[in-house]
C-alpha positions as CSV (number, residue, x, y, z in Angstrom):
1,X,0.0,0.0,0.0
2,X,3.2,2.4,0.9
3,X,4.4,1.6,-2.9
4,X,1.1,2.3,-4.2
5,X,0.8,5.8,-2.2
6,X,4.1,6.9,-3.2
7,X,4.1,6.3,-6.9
8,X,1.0,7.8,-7.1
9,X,2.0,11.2,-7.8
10,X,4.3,10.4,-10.4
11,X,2.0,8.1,-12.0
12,X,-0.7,11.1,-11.9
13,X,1.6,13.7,-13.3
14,X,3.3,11.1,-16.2
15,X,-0.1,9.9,-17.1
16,X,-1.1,13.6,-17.2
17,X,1.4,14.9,-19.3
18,X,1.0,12.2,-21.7
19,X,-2.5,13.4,-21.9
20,X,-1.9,17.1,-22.8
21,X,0.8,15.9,-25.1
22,X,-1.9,14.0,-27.3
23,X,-4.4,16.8,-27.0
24,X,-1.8,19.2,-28.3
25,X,-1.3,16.6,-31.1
26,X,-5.2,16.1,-31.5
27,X,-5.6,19.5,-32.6
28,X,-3.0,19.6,-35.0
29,X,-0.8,22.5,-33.4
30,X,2.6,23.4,-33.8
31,X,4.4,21.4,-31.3
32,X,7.2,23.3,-29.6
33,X,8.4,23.6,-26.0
34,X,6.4,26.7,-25.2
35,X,3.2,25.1,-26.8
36,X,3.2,22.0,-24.6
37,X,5.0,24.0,-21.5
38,X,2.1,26.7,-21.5
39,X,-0.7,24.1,-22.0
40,X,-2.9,23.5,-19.1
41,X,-2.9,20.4,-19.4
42,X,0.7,20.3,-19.2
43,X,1.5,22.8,-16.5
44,X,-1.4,22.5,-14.2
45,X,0.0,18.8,-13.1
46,X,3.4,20.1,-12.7
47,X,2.5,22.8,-10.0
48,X,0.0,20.0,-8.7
49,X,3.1,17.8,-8.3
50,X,5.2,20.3,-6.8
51,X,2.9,21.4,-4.3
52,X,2.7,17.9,-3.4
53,X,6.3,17.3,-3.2
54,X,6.4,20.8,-0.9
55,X,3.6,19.9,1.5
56,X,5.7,16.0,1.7
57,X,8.9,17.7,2.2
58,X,7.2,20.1,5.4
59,X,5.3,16.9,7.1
60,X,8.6,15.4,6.7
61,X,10.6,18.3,8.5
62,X,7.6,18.5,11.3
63,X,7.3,14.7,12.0
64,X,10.9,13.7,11.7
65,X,13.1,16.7,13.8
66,X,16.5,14.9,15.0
């Protein structure tokens, strides 16, 4: 269950991007880095995962002092 929690995220944002990617495609657009970087389907997983990795990294620093 651990394994399954923690690959989630990546798993959601991989999945995700792949998504966006096809959609771009799907609509036969010019596909650049700044097309797929300022897609929403591209960038609003990316901030998702970071906040996720930022609110991780502060339960991590609260529960686990030394």
């Amino acid at each position: 269950i651990a394994t399954l929690v923690g690959s989630a995220p990546s798993m959601f944002v991989t999945v995700a991007l792949g998504n966006g990617i096809e959609k771009i495609i799907d609509q036969h657009a010019e596909l650049s880095v700044l097309t797929v970087l300022f897609s929403p389907e591209i960038y609003l997983p990316i901030i998702a995962f970071f906040i996720i990795l930022f609110i991780a990294f502060v339960i991590r620093k609260i529960y686990f002092k030394q």
